[in-house]
C-alpha positions as CSV (number, residue, x, y, z in Angstrom):
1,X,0.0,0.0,0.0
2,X,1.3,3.6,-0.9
3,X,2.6,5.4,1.9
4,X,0.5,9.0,2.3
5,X,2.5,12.0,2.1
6,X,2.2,13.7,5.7
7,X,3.1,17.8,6.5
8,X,6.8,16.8,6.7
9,X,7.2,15.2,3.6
10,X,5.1,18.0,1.4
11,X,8.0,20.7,3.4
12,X,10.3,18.6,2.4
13,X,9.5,18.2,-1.0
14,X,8.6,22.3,-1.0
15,X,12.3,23.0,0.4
16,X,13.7,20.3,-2.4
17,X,11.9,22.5,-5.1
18,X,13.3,25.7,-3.7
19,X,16.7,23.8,-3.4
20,X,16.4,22.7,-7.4
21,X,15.4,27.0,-7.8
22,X,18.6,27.8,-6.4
23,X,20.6,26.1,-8.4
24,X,19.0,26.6,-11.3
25,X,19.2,30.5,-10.7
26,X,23.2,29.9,-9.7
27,X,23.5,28.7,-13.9
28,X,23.0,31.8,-14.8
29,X,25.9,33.2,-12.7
30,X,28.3,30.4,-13.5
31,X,31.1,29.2,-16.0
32,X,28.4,26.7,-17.5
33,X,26.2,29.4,-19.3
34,X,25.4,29.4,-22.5
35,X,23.3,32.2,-24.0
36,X,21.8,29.5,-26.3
37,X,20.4,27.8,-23.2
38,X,19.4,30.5,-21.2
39,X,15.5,30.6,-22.5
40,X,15.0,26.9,-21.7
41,X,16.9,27.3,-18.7
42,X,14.7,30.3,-18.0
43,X,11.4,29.0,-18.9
44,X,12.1,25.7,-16.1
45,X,13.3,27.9,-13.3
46,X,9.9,30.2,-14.0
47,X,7.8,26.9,-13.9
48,X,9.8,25.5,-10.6
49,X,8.7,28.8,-9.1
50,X,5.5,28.7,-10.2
51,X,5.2,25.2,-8.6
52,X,6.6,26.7,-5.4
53,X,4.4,29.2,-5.2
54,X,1.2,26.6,-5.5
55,X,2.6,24.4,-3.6
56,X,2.9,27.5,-0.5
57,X,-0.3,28.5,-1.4
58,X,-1.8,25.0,-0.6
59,X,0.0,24.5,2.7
60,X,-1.2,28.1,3.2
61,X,-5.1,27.3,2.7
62,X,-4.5,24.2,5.3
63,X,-3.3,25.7,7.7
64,X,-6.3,28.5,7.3
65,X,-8.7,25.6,7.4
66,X,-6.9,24.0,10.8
67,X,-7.2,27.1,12.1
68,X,-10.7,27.5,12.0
């Protein structure tokens, strides 16, 4: 049977995503860039951030919802 994901696990997987943002923000900034790449490169950090962001906004409406 599938484990369920519990609060921990979503943070963790939140603070992953952010961790993944990071680095692919760092690219930019490093000896590995290549103008070519920097749209694709670009367009997944802008997704990864847009997953963040849903993903805060979620834990934020549980937490308004335990509150209650």
């Amino acid at each position: 049977m599938p484990k369920t994901p519990n609060k921990s696990t979503q943070a963790q997987t939140i603070d992953q995503k952010i961790a993944r943002l990071e680095q692919a923000t760092a690219w930019f900034s490093s000896d590995d860039f290549q103008l070519e790449d920097a749209k694709a490169h670009y367009e997944d950090a802008l997704k990864l951030a847009d997953d963040i962001k849903q993903d805060l906004n979620n834990l934020k409406n549980e937490i308004e919802i335990l509150k209650t």
